[in-house]
MDAnalysis code that builds the backbone (N, CA, C; Angstrom):
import MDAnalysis as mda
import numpy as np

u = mda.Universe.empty(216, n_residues=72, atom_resindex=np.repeat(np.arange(72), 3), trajectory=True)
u.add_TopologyAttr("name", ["N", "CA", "C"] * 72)
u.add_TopologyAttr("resid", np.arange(1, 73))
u.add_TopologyAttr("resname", ["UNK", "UNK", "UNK", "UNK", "UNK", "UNK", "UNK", "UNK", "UNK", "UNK", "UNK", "UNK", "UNK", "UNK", "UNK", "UNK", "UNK", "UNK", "UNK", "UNK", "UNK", "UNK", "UNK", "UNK", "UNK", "UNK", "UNK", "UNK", "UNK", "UNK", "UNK", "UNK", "UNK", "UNK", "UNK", "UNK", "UNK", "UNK", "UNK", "UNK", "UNK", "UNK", "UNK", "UNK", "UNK", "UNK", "UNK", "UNK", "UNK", "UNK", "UNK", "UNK", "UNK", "UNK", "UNK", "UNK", "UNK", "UNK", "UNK", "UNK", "UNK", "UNK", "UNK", "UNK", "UNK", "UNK", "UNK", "UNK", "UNK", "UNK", "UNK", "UNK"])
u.atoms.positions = np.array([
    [-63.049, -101.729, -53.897],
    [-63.773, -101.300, -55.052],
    [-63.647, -99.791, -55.263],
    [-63.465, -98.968, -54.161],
    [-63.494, -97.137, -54.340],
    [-61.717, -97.240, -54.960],
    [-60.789, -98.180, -54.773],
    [-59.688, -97.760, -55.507],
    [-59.840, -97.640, -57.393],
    [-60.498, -98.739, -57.480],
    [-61.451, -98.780, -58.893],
    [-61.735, -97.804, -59.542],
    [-62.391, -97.247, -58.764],
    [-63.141, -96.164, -59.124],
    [-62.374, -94.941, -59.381],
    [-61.709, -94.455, -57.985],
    [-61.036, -93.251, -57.968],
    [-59.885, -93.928, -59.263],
    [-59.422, -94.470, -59.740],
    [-58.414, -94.624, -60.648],
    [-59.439, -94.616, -62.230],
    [-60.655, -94.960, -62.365],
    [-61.563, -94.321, -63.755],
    [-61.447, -93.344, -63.783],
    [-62.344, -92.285, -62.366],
    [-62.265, -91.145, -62.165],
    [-60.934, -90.075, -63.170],
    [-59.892, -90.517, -62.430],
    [-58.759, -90.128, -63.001],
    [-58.025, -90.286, -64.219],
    [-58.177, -91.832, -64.755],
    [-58.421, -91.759, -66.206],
    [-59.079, -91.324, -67.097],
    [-60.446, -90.679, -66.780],
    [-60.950, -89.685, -67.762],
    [-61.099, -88.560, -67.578],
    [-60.504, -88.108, -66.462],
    [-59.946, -86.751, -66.317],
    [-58.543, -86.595, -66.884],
    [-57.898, -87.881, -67.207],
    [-56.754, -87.616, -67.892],
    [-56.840, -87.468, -69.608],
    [-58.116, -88.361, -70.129],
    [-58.599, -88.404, -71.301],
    [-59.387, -86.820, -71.633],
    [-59.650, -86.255, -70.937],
    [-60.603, -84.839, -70.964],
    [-59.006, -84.119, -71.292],
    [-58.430, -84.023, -70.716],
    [-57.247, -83.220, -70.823],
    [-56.608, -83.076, -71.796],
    [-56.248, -84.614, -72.268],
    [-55.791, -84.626, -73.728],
    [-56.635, -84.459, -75.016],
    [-57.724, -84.486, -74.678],
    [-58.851, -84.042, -75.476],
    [-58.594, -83.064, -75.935],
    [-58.736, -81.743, -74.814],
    [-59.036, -80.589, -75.137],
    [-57.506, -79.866, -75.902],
    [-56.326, -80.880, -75.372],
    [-55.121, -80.370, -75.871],
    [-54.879, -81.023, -77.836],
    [-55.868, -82.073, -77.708],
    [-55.349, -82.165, -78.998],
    [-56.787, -81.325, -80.123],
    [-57.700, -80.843, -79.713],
    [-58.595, -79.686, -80.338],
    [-57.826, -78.435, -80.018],
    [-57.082, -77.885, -79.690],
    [-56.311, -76.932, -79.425],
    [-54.980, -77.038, -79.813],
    [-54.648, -77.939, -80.707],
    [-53.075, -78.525, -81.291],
    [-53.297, -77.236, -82.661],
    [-54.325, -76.938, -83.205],
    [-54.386, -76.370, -84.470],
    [-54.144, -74.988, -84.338],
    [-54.589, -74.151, -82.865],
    [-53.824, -72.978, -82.515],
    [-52.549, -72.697, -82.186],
    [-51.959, -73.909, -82.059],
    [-50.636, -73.828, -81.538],
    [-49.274, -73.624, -82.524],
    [-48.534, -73.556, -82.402],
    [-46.869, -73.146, -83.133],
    [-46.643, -74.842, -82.993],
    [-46.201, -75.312, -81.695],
    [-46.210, -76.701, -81.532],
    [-47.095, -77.487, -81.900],
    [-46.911, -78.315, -82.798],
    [-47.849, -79.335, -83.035],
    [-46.921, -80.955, -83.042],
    [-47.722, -81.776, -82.652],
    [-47.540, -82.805, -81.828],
    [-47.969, -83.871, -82.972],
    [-46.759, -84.647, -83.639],
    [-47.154, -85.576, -84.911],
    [-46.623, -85.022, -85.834],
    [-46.325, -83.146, -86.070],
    [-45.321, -83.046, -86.776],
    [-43.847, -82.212, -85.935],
    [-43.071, -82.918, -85.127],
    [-42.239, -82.454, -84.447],
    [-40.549, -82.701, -85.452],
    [-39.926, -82.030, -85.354],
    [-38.585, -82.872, -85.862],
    [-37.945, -83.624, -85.318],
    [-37.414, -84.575, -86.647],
    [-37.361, -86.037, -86.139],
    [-38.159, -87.027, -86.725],
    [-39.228, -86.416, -86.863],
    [-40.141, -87.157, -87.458],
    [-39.941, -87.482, -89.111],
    [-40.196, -88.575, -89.500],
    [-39.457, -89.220, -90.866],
    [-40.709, -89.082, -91.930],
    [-40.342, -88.274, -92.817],
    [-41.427, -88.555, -94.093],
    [-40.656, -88.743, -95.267],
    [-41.491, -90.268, -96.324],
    [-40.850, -89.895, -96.866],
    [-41.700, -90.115, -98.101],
    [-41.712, -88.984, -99.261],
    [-42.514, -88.964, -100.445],
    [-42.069, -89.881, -101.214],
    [-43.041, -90.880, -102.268],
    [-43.131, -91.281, -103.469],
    [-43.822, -90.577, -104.305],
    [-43.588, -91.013, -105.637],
    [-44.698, -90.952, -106.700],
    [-45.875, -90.872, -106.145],
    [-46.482, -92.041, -105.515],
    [-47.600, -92.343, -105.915],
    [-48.081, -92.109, -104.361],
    [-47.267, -92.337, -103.384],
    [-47.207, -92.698, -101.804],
    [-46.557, -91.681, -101.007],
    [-47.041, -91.999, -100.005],
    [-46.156, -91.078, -98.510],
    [-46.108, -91.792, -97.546],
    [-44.719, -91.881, -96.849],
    [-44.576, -92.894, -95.913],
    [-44.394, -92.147, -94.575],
    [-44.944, -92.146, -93.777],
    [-45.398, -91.123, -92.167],
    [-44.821, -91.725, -90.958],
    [-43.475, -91.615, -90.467],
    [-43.088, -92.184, -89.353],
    [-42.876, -91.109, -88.001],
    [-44.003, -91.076, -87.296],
    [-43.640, -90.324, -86.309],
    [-42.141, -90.373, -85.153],
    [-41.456, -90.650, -85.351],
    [-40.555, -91.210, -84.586],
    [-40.080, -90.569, -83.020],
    [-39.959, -88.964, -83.246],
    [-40.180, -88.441, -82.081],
    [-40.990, -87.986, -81.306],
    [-42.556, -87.641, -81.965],
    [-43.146, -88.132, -81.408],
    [-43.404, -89.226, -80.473],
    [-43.300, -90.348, -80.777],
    [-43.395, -91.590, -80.060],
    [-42.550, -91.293, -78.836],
    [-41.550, -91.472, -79.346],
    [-40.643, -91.015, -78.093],
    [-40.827, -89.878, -76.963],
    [-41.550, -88.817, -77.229],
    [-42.121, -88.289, -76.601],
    [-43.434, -88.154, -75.909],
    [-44.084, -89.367, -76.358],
    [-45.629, -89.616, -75.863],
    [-44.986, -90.860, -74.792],
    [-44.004, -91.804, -75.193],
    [-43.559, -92.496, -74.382],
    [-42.554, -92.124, -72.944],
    [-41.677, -91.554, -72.948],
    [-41.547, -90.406, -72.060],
    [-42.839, -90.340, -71.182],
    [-43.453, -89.494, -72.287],
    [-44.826, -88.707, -70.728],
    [-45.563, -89.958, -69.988],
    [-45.482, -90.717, -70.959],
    [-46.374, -92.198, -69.891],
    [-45.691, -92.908, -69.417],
    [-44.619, -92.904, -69.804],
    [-43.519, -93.079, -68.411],
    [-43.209, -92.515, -67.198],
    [-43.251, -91.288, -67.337],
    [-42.947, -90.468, -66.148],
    [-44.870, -90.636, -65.190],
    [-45.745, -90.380, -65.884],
    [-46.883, -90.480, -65.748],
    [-47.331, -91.710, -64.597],
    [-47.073, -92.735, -65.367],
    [-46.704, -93.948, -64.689],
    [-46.173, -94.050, -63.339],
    [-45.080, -93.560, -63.491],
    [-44.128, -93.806, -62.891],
    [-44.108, -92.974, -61.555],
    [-44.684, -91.842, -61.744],
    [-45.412, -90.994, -60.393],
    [-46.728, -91.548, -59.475],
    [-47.340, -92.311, -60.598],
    [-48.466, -92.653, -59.776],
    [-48.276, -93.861, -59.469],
    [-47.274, -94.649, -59.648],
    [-46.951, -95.857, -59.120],
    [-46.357, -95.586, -57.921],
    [-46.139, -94.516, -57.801],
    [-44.761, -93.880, -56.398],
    [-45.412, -94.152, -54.896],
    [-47.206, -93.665, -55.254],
    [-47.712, -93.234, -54.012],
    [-48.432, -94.804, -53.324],
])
């Protein structure tokens, strides 16, 4: 049951983190959702919003993420 735990623990210390990084996205040069690569495309009436590298880069980090803490 303490593996339980210590692995919440750490999931919302991982959620605090990204918290504070995405309230702090608006000071930054980098911003995360509009990276290039990313596909927009205007209508008339519409806007069509495809993050694409993004994704790819949030997928990446939870891969590697993953993939470290699966190690131990």
């Amino acid at each position: 049951m303490s593996t339980i735990g210590r692995s919440l623990v750490l999931f919302g210390l991982i959620l605090v983190v990204i918290g504070a990084l995405v309230m702090l996205a608006d000071r930054l040069q980098f911003r995360i959702g509009r990276l290039p690569g990313d596909m927009v495309w205007k209508g008339r009436n519409s806007v069509f919003y495809f993050p694409l590298m993004t994704s790819l880069l949030v997928s990446l980090l939870l891969t590697l993420i993953l993939w470290v803490l699966g190690r131990r």
